[in-house]
N, C-alpha and C positions, 0 to 999 in steps of 0.2 A: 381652579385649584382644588383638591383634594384636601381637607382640613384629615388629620390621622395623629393620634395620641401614640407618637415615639416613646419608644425606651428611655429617654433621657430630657424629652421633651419639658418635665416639670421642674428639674436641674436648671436649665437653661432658664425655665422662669423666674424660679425661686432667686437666680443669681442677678437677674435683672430689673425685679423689684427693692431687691436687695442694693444693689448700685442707687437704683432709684430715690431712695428713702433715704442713702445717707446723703447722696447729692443733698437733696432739699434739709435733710436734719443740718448739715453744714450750711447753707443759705440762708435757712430760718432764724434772723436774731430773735423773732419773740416765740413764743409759745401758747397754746391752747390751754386752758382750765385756771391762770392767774394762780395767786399765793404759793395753792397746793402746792404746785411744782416746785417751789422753791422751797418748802420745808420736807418732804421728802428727800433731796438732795442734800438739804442740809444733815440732817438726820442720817444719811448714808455715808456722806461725804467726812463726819467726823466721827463716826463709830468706834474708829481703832484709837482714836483718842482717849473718847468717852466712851468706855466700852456698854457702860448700860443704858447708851443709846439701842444698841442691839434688837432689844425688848424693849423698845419704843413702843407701847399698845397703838399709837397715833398713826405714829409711821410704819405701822405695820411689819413683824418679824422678818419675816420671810422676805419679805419684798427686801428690806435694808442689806439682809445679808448677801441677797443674789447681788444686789447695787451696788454695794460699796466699793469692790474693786474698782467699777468702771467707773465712779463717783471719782476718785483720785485723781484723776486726769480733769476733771473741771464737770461744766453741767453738762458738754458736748458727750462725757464719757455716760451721765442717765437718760439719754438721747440715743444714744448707741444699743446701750443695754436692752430698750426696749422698741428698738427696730429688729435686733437681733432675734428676740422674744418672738416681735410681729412673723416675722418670717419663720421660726420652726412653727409656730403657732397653724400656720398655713401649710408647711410640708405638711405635720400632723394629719389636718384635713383633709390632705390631699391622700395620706393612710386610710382615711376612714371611710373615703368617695370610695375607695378601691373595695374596700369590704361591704359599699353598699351595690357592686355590684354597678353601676352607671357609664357607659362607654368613652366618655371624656373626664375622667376623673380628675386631672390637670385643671378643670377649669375651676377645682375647688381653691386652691389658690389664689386664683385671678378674684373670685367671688367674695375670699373672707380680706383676702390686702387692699381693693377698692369698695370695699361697704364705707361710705363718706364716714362717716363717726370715727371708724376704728383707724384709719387711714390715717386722719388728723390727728389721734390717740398714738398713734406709732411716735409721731415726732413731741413725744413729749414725758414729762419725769417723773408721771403717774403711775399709780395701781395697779390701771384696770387690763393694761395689756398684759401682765404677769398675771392676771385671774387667769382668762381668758387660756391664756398657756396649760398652767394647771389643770384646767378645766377640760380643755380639749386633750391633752397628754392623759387624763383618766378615762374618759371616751374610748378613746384608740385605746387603750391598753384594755378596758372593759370586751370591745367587740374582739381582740385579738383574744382576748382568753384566760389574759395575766390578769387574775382577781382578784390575788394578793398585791399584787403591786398597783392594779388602780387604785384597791382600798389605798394603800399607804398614802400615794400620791394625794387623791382627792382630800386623805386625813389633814393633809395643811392648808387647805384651799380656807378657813374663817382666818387663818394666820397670813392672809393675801389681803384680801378682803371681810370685814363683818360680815357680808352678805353669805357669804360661803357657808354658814351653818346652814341654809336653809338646803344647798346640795346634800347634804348628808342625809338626810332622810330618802331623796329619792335614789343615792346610792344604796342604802340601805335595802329599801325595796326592790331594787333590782337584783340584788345578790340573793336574795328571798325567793325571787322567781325564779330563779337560773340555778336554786337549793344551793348555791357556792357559802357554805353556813363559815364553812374557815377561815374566811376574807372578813366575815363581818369584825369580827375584833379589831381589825387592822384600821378600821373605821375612823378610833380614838387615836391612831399611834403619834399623828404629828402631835395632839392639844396634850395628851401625855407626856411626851417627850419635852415640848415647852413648856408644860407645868413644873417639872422635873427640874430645868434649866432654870428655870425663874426664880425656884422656890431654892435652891442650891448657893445662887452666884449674886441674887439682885434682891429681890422682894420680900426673902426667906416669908413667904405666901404660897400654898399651894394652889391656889384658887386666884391667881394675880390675873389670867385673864379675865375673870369674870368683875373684880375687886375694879380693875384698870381700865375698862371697857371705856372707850372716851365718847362714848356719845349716849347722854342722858335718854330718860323713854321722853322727856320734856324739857327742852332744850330752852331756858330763860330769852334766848336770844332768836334761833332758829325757831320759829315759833307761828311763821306766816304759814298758811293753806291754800290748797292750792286747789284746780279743778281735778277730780279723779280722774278724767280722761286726756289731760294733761300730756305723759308720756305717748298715746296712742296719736294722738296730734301733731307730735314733733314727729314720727315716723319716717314721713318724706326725706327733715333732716338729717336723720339717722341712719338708713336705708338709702337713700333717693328711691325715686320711684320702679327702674326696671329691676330692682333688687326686691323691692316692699311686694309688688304684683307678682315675682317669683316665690319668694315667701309664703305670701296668703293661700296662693294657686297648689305651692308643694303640701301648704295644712292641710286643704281638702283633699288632695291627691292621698297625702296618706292615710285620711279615713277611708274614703275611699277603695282602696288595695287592703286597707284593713276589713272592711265590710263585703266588699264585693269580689275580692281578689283571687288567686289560689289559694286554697287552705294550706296546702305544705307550706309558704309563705307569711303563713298568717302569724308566726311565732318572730319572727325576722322582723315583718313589719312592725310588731308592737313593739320588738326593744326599741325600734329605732325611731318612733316614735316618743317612745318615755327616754329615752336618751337624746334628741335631738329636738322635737318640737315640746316636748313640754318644759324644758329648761327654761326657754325662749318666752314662753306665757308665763309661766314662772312667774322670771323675775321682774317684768313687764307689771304684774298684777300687783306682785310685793310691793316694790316701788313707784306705784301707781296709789296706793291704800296710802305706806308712809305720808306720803307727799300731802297726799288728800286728808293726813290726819294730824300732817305736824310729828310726825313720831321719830327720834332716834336723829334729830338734825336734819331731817330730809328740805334740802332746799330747791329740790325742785330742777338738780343739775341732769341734764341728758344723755353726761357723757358716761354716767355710774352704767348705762346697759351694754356697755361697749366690750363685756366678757363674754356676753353670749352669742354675740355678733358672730363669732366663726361657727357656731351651731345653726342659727337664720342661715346664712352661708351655703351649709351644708343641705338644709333643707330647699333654698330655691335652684341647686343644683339637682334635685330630685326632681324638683319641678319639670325643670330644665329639658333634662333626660326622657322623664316622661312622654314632654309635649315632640319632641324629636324622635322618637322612638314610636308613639303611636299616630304620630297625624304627619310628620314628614319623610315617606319614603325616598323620594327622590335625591340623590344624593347634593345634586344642587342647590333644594332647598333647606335641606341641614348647613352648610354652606355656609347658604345665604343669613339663615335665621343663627346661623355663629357668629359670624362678622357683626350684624345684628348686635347684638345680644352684649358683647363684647365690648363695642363702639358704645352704646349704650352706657353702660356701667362704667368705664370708664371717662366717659364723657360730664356725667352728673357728677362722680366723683367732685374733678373739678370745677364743676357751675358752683358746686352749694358751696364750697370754701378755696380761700383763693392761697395759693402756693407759688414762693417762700413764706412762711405764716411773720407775720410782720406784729412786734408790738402795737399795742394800742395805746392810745393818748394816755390814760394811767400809771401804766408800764415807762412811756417815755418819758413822763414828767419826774418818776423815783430816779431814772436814769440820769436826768438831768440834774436833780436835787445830787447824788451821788459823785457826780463828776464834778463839779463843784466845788463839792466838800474836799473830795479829791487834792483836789487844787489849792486851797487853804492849811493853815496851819493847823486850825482846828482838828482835822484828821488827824492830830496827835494824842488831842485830851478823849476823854473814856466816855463813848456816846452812847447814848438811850434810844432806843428806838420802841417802836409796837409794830411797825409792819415789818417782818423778818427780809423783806426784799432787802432792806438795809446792809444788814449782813454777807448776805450772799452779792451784791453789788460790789461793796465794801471790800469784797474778800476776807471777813472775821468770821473764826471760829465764836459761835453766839453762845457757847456754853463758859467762854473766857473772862471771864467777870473781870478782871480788871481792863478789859479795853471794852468790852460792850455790854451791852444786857439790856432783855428786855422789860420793859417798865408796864403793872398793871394798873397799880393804884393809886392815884393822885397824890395821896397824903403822904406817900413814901419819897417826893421828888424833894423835898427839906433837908432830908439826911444824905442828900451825896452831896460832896465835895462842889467846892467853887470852880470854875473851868469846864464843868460837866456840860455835857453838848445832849441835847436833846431835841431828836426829829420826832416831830410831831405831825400826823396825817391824818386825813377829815374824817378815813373810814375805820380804820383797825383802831385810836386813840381812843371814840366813841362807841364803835359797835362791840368791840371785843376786850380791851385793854381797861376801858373803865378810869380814863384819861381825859373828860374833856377839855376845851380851850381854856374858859373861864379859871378852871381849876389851877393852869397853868401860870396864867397871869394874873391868879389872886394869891400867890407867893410870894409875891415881887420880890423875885430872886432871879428869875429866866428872862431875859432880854432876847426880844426877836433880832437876831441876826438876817436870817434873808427867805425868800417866801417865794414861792412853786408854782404855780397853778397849772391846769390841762389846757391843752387846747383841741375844740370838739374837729372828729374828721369824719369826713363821708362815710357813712356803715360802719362808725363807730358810736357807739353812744355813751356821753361821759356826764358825768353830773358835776351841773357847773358850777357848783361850790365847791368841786373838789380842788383842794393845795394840802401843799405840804410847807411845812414851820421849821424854821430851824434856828433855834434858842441858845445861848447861852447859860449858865448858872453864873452869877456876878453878888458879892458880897450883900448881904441883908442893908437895904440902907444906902445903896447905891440910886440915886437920882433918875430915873430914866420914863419914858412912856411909850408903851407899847404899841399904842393908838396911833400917835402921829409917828411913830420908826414903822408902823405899817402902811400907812400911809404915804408916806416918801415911799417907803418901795414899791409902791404900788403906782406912784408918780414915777418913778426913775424906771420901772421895767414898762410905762405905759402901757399898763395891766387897766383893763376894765370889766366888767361884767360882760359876759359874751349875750349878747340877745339871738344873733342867729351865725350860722357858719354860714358862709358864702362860697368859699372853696378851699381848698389846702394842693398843691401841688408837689413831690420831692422827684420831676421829672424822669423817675424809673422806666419810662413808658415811653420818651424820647424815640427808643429805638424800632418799637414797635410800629410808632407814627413815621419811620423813614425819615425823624429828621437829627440825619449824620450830622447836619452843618454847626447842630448844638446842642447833641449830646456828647458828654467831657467824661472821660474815666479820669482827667487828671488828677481832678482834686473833687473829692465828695465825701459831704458833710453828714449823710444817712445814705445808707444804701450803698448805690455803685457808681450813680453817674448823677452829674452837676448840669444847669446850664450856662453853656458856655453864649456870653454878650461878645460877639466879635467885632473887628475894629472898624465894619464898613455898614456899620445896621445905624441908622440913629435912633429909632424905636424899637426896646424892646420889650420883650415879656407882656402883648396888650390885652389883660382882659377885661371882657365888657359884661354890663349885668341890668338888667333888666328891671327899673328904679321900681314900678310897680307890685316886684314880689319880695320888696325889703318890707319886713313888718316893723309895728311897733313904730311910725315916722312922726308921728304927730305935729308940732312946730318943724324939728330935726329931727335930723338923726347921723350919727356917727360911725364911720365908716375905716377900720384900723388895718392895714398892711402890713402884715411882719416876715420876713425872710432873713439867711443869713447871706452874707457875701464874702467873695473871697477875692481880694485888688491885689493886681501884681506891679503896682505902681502905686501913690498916693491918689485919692480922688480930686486932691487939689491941682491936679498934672491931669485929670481925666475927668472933666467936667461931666456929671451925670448928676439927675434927679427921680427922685421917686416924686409920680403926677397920681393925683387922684383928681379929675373932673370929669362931669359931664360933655359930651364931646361938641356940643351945639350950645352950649353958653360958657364963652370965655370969662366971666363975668365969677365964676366962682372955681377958675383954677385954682388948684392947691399942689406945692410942691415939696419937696422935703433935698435941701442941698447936700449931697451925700460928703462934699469938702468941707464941711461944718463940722461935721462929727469925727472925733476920737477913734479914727479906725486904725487896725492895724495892716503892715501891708503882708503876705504871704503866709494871713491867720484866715479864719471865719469869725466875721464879727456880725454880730446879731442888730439889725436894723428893722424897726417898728415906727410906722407914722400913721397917726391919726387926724382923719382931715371930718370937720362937721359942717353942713350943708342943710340949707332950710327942705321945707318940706316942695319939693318943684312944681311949678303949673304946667310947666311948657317943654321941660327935659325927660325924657322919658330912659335915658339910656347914661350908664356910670362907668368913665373907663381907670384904670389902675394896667401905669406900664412905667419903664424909665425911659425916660430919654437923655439917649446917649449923644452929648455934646464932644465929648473930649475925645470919644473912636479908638479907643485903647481897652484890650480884653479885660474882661474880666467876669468873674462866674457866682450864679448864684442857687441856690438850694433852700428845699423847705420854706417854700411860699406858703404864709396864710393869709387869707382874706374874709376878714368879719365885722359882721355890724355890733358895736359896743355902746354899753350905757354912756350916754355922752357925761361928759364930764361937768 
């Protein structure tokens, strides 16, 4: 077959990444980059409320006001917003291939919407895809000739992102070269414009950006260093590789063509060199120094170079071009080296991160805390939170002081009312909020109501003292201890210190494995599908594990099972057990009779048993299944299986 760039061909693309992206934004319950996302959205989502949310310095101008419309409709709507972004982001490119002259300029598309970073970046309620946008729309408007309006454009690009000041110089210098001396004024127009609005409506400050700039040169907190070559490292993850080796390849190519090339060209390649590859080092450098130096918050995050991504983009399709252009004549092997090329990139895309983006254990345990709460009365009295997910879970407007608000300082939790509900979480209480435990429970006024923790899952990593608290306010003087009501909870959710994960299962993959006979759309607890126990199995769910790579055995060691279930009949009518033993010494079966317990029938109820076992001579192998006595369906979800601090 003939590969040939149609007249409408990148229509058709644009429209099918575009399907693509919202598929999976709709699929996606979690999100890429934590917190952020969720104070962005919040900040967008209640702007027309609080209107001097607007001029958020935090939440970034610009970015709030494009958002907020789609914000109204929920977070699915700042999902949307910046899929939509991702995609003109990409025609754009696909403008600028054309003016660079490359005979498939279509594939700038394909190049800037599968660069793994940005990709991931699309399905999420961040910045960086609306830089990105910006950035690329003053580009294209630069080579097109409009140099009054890239000026204007690029002029808001620090009201996107902080970073964005540092484009204005090299916009600067370009309009220098090109003697376009009219456009430089235009340079200023958005941070004018918003000093103007700021200084008019909120701050009455002319100078509010600089005044409001939310990130210190010396961050009390943000404060760790990092290796300078840090960023150049994670590349791979950024890039994948047939992106990162088109990249590097288009750099030298376009010294290259700028040194050895035709000189009538020699004016064309430099712009497009200082407009497209030096961006790219740029900010690579920048935020390589920050990082390296602590400066301005920099923590070290990867996703922050995901603006320039559709410029890399742009440059390994020069590559691209190049190498097809001067080494494969054959039309075959243009062809062959597309299909290539193609398969390739899209293919790492998916290797390096896995789609639907699924919450991580952190994520789920707020979730958990939330629905809970939910479910109680307490969702009535006025809650304190530090981690803003609260909010946004919760569905509360966080600027509402009488239903919530966030709490920084310890010594202020005295002065709110009795009844007051306060969530308390390991990381935002102490890293940021200036909240710790002790502080909490040396008022004895906050009574621990009910208590959270993570559970660690494959290629996820959770730090496992993380939990979440959730307190009461109770009269000065009220009898109570914290110690032992932490305690019982931690006895009654048969909570222990996790030593190692063993596995987590929530059967998604069922169908992948061919096995129709018990994957269940009927009822499912996370996700989409359950496993279904059906009436003619007596063992089911058996997994086995290999005693010699449990760590930490010593005398014992403890071995916990937790899943939830769903009975469509009482388990007293449907004789089942949850087994944990070794399969070759009956001598230390353990069982857990599922007709004992307080279930209910057509709920999910949450089922954990911990079985402890000496340290073996002679058993080498640990099985965890139920056996199914009673032969009547029933389904289950969210298996975990971990070795915990014995009790």
């Amino acid at each position: 077959m003939y590969f040939r760039s149609s007249k409408n061909l990148h229509w058709f693309l644009l429209f099918s990444v575009l399907v693509l992206l919202v598929i999976l934004s709709l699929l996606s319950e979690g999100f890429y980059g934590g917190t952020d996302n969720v104070s962005h959205y919040l900040i967008s989502r209640y702007a027309f409320r609080h209107p001097q949310q607007f001029l958020n310095s935090w939440g970034r101008p610009v970015y709030t006001i494009m958002a907020s419309p789609f914000c109204q409709i929920g977070f699915q709507g700042a999902k949307l917003f910046n899929v939509l972004q991702g995609c003109l982001t990409a025609l754009f490119a696909f403008l600028i291939a054309k003016k660079m002259d490359v005979s498939k300029p279509w594939l700038a598309i394909l190049f800037v919407i599968f660069t793994p970073m940005y990709f991931l970046m699309t399905l999420t309620g961040l910045t960086e895809i609306q830089f990105g946008f910006i950035l690329v729309l003053s580009v294209y408007l630069f080579f097109d000739e409009r140099y009054i309006a890239s000026a204007i454009i690029i002029s808001f690009i620090p009201l996107s992102r902080a970073e964005g000041y540092a484009f204005i110089p090299l916009f600067l210098l370009a309009f220098l070269m090109r003697r376009k001396y009219l456009a430089i004024p235009f340079l200023v127009s958005g941070i004018l414009l918003f000093s103007i609005v700021g200084y008019l409506f909120i701050y009455k400050d002319f100078f509010w950006i600089y005044d409001q700039f939310p990130y210190p040169f010396h961050h009390p907190l943000y404060k760790h260093k990092g290796p300078l070559l840090y960023f150049v490292l994670s590349t791979p993850e950024i890039f994948g590789y047939p992106l990162l080796l088109l990249f590097l390849a288009g750099s030298i190519i376009y010294g290259y063509l700028f040194f050895r090339g035709e000189k009538e060209k020699r004016s064309q390649i430099f712009l497009e060199i200082w407009m497209l590859v030096v961006p790219v080092f740029l900010f690579f450098s920048v935020h390589s120094v920050l990082y390296w130096k602590a400066w301005f918050s920099s923590y070290g995050l990867i996703r922050v170079v995901t603006g320039v991504l559709p410029l890399a983009a742009l440059v390994s399709l020069k590559a691209y071009d190049y190498i097809e252009k001067r080494f494969l004549k054959l039309i075959l092997f243009r062809n062959v080296f597309l299909v290539i090329t193609v398969f390739l990139i899209v293919f790492f895309n998916f290797k390096i991160h896995k789609f639907p983006v699924s919450p991580g254990p952190t994520e789920k345990t707020l979730r958990v805390t939330a629905n809970w709460l939910r479910q109680t009365p307490l969702i009535n009295n006025k809650i304190l939170y530090t981690d803003l997910d609260f909010p946004f879970l919760l569905n509360l407007d966080p600027w509402d002081n009488k239903k919530c608000e966030q709490t920084y300082i310890s010594k202020w939790l005295r002065c709110y009312p009795t009844n007051t509900v306060l969530i308390w979480d390991s990381y935002f209480s102490v890293n940021e909020c200036f909240v710790p435990l002790d502080s909490v429970e040396n008022t004895k006024e906050f009574k621990l109501v009910n208590l959270f923790r993570a559970y660690p899952e494959p290629g996820n990593w959770v730090d496992p003292d993380y939990n979440v608290s959730v307190f009461i306010k109770v009269p000065y003087g009220t009898p109570f201890d914290n110690t032992i009501i932490r305690d019982s909870i931690n006895e009654m959710n048969n909570e222990g210190r996790v030593i190692q994960f063993l596995t987590r299962d929530d059967f998604e993959d069922l169908l992948k494995k061919n096995d129709t006979k018990h994957a269940s759309s009927d009822f499912a607890r996370s996700g989409h599908l359950s496993y279904k126990g059906n009436s003619d199995e007596p063992y089911i769910l058996d997994h086995q594990f290999d005693i010699s790579k449990i760590i930490d055995q010593k005398k014992y060691f403890t071995i916990r099972a937790t899943c939830y279930i769903y009975p469509l009949v009482p388990f007293k009518e449907n004789d089942t057990r949850l087994v944990i033993t070794p399969p070759d010494n009956k001598a230390y079966y353990q069982s857990l009779v599922l007709g004992s317990l307080p279930m209910e029938i057509n709920k999910w109820n949450k089922v954990s048993f911990t079985a402890t076992f000496p340290n073996f001579t002679n058993s080498k192998k640990l099985n965890v299944y139920f056996w199914h006595l009673g032969k009547k369906e029933f389904y289950v979800d969210d298996l975990y299986i971990e070795q915990v601090a014995p009790k």
